[in-house]
N, C-alpha and C positions, 0 to 999 in steps of 0.2 A: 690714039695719042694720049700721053699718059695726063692723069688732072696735073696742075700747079699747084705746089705748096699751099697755096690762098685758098685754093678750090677745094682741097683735100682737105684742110682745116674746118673751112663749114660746111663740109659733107658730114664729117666727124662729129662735129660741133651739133648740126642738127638731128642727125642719127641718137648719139646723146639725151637730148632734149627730148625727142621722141619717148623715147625710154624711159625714162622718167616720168614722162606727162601718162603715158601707159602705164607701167610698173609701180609706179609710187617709188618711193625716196630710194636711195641703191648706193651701195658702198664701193666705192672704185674699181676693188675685185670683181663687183656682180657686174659691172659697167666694161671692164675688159670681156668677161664671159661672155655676157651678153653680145657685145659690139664684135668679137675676137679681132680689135687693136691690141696691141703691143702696151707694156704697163707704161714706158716713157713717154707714149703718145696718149693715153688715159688721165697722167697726171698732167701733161700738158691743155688738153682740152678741158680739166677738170680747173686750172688752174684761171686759164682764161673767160670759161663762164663762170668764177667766182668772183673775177675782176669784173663783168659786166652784169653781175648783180643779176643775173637769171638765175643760180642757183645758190643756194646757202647750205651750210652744216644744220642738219634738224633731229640729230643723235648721234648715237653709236651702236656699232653692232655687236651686240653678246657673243663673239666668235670666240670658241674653245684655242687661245694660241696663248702663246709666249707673246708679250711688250703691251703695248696700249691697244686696247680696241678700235677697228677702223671707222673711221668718221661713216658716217651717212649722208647724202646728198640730197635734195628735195628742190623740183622749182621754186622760185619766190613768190609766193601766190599773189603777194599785194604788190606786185610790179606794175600791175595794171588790172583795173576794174573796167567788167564790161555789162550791158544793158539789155536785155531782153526782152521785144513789145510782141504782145497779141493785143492786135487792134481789129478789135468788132465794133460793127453797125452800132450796136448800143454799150460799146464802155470800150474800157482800157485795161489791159493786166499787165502789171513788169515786174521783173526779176532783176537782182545785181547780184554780179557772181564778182570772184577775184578768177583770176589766169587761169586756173587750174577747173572751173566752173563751178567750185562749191558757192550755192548760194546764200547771201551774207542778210538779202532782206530783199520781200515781196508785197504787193499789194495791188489792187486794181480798184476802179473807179467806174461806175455806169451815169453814162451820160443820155440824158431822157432824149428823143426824138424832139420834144420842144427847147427844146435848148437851141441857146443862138449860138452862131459859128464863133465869135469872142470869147465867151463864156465856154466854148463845150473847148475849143482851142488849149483855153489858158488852165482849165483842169488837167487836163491830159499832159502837158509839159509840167504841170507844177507838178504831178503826181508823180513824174520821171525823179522830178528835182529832190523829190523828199524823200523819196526811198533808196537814192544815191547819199542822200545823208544819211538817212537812217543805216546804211551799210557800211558810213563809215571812207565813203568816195568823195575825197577831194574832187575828182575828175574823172570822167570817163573815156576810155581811151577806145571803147568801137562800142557802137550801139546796133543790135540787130532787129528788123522788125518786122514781123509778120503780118501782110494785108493782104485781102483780098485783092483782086484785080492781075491784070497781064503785067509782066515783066518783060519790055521788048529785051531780046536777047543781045543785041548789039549796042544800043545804049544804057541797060539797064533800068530803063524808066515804067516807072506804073503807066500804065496808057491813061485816059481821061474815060471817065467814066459817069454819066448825071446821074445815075442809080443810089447814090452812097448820099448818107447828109453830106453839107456843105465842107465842116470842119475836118473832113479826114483831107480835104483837096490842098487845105493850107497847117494840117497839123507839123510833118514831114520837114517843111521850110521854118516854122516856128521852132521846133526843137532845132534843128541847124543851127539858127540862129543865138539859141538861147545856149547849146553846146558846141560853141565853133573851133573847139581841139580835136574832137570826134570824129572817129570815122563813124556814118550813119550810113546803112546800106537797108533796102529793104527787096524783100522777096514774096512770093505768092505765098498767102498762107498753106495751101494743099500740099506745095512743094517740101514747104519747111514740113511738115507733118510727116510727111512720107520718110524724108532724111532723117528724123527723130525715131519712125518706126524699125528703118533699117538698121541704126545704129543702137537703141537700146529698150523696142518692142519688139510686134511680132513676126516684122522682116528679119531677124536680125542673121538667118542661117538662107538670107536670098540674096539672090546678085539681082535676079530681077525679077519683079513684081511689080503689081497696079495697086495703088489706094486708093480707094475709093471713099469720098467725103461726104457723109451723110450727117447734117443739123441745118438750121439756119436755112441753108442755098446746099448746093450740089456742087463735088468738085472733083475731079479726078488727078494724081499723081504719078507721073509713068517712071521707072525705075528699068533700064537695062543693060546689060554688062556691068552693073553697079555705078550706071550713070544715069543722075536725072537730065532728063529729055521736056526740053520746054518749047521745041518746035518753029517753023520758020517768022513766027510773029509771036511769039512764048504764048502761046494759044492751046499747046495741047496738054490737054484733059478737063479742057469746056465741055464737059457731058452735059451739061444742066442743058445746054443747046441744042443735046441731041433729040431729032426726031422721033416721038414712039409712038405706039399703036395706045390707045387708051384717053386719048386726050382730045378737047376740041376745039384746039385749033394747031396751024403750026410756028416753033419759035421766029423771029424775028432777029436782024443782026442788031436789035438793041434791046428786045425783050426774049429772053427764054420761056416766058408761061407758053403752054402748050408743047412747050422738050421734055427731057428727062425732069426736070425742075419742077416740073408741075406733079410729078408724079411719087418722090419721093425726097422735097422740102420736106421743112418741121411742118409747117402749114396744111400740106397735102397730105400727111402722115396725122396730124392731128384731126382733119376731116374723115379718113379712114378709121379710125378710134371712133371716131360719134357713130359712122355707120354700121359698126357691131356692138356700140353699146358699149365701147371699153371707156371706162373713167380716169380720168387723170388724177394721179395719186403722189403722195408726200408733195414735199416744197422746191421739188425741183422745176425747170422749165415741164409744160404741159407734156410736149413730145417726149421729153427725159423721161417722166412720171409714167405717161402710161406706158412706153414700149418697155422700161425697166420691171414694172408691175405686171404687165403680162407675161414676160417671161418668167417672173418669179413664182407666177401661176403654175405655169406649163411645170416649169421644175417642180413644186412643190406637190403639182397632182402625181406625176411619174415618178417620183421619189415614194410617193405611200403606197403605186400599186407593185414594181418592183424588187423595192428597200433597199432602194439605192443612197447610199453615203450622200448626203447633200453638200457635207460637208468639204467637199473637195468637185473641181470643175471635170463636170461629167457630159456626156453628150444628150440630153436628154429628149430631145426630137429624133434621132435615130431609134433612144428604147420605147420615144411614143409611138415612134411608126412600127414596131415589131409588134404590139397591140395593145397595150395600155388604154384601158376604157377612157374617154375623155365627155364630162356632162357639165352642163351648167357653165359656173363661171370656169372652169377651166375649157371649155368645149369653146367658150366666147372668146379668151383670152388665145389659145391653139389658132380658131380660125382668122383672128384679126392678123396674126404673129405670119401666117399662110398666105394671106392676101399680101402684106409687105414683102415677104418676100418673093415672092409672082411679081410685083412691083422692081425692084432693084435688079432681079434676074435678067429683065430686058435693060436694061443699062449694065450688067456685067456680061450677059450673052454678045452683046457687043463689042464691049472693050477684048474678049477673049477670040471672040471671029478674026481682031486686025491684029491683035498684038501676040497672042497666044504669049501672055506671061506665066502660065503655070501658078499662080497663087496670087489671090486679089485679097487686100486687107479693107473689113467694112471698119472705115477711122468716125472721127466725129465722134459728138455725145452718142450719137442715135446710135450707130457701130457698138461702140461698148455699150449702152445701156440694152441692146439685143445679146449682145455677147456669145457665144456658143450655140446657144439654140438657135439664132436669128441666123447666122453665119450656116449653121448645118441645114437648114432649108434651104438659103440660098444655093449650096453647092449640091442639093439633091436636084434642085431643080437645072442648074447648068449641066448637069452631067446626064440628063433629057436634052436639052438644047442643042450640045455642040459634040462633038467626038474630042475635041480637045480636052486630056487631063486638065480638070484646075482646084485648087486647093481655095478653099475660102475661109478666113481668117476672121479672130473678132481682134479689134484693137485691143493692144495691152496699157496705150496712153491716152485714149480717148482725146478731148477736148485741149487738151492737156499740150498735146503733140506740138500743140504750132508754138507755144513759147518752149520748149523745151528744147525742140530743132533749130528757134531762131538764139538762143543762147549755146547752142551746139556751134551754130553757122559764126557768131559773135568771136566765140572760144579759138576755134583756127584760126580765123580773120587776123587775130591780136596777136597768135601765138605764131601764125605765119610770118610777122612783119616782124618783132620781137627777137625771132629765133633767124634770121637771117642777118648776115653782118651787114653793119650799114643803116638798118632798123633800130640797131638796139642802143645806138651809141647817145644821145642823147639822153640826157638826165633827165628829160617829161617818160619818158618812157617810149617815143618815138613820136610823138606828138607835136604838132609846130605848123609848119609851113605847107605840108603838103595835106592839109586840111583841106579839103572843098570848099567854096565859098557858101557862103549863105544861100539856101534856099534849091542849094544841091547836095547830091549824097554821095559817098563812094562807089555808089553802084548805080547814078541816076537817082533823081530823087524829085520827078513834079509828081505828087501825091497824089495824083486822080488814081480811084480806084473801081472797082467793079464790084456789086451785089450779090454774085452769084457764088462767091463760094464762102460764104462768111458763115 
């Protein structure tokens, strides 16, 4: 049955829009080429998202012809501002981008563990507040935010969690309140991390793949047929849960110590550090410092017996293992680097026994601060474990990932509602009525969150 006129319109219309938001700015003709519509149906469509103020003139193009050069097309970036949170145990980071994602201003705020829930609350909203001004944002038109904890799949709500301070349980409802135009949606931080890595780290040539969330807590990200899988109570990739061999005791449905959690937290990692004697170095987190510092060991020893290019990312635990003398502090820095990865192996010889993704990305500070060497142990040692090929990856966005993905997930959200007719026709920018009430979100929003993947 053939579409309706209306239908074909914002098929057209958002095909278009597509284009653009991919391509950058496009001249009508590249807009035909591209779309292959018909030129009467190009200026048509062209005409009507200049009337709804989704696209504007933003040049001309130097085209070799006879009469006037063709206009250029570009979304309107400041249609709509949207917000980007990574919300950790100890602070806050947000971004404000305009429609298009470029971001316009950032900052984040660390909130002590002594901090009362009023006090830790009204930082973290005001700190939304000031950076939307400092951006230049009247108003925010969808706010995305990354937290730890379960996201039930059917109501979209964080489950309740006693693990987390007080303030993250009533953060969620106070910004609601304080942004009631907004759509506020929130998602598992691991999740968001892994959509970030696919879309513009080191999944980006995978349909599917596992990330795996190494700092803070333990968390895992499943990714297949290019869809994240959150499972029948949005529970999977609770690794920190899982049972291993090394540990003594076993996890609990409300404590992980004794699962994976125990064995390669920052905590756990940094107890492994004092046992070979590695010291925690520069000003970063302790676990950042030393697993970065050892690695730069290992690199540095095998770079002077080689002469290998440092200067460029090299595998340099594959050329230690082909015999590169290793002593001292590199022989310390090697074996601690050896023991972590023995450590994470049984939490990816796992994930690879159920799911056989073919390539696990290690995310997280600790992932990039191991980077290449950490990553190339890891997958020597699964390719002893399992017959399954798997490809073991270092983060290209480290820490990074979960605001990155949650202003990725922000970015659609806006440009989904916007780009659809019916969304856009309002002068707020679609903003109004179909706002959630206070102390809810577009996607579920009672703020109880979970510890374990933060």
């Amino acid at each position: 049955m053939p579409a309706s006129p209306s239908t074909a319109r914002a098929i057209n219309d958002r095909l278009a829009l597509r284009l653009l938001q991919q391509e950058g700015p496009l001249t009508a003709g590249q807009l035909k080429q591209l779309t292959g519509l018909s030129r009467p149906t190009v200026a048509d469509l062209v005409e009507r998202l200049t009337a709804a103020r989704l696209i504007a003139v933003v040049g001309e193009a130097g085209e070799q012809r006879r009469g006037p050069n063709a206009k250029v097309y570009g979304i309107v970036a400041d249609r709509a501002h949207l917000a980007a949170l990574d919300v950790r145990t100890e602070g806050v980071a947000v971004v404000v981008a305009d429609l298009v994602g470029r971001v316009l201003a950032e900052a984040s705020v660390p909130i002590g563990a002594d901090t009362g829930t009023g006090p830790a609350v009204e930082q973290a909203v005001t700190l939304v507040e000031r950076v939307a001004k400092e951006a230049g944002a009247d108003r925010l038109h969808t706010v995305g935010i990354g937290a730890p904890g379960l996201v039930d799949p059917s109501s979209g709500e964080l489950r309740d969690s006693t693990g987390l301070p007080q303030w993250h349980r009533r953060f969620v409802a106070t910004l609601q309140e304080r942004l009631p135009e907004a759509r506020v949606s929130v998602e598992n931080e691991t999740n968001l991390a892994a959509l970030a890595e696919q879309r513009d780290g080191a999944a980006r040539d995978r349909d599917t793949f596992v990330l795996l969330w190494l700092g803070h807590g333990t968390g895992a990200a499943v990714v297949l047929d290019g869809a994240l899988r959150r499972g029948a109570s949005g529970g999977t990739g609770e690794i920190g849960f899982l049972p291993v061999p090394g540990t003594s005791a076993l996890p609990t449905s409300t404590d992980c110590e004794g699962g994976f959690h125990s064995l390669a937290a920052s905590a756990a990692v940094v107890d492994l550090a004092a046992q070979y004697g590695v010291p925690a170095a520069g000003r970063e987190a302790p676990v950042v410092g030393i697993v970065r510092a050892a690695a730069g060991v290992v690199r540095e020893a095998v770079g002077r017996v080689s002469g290998t290019d440092l200067s460029r990312p090299a595998d340099p635990v594959r050329e230690g293992a082909a015999g590169a003398p290793q002593s001292g502090t590199s022989g310390t820095a090697a074996a601690f680097l050896d023991a972590l990865a023995d450590r994470i192996a049984v939490g990816v010889a796992s994930v690879v026994a159920i799911l056989d993704p073919g390539c696990v990305v290690l995310g997280g500070e600790v992932g990039q601060a191991g980077g290449a060497d950490l990553a190339a142990r890891v997958q020597d040692r699964i390719a002893l474990m399992t017959p399954l090929s798997t490809e073991v990856r270092a983060t290209t966005l480290g820490g990074g990932a979960v605001l990155r993905g949650a202003l990725l997930t922000a970015r659609d959200r806006a440009q989904e509602e916007l780009f659809t007719p019916g969304g856009r026709g309002r002068p707020d920018g679609g903003q109004g009525p179909s706002s959630p009430p206070p102390g809810r979100s577009a996607g579920g929003a009672d703020p109880g969150v979970d510890p374990r993947k933060d």
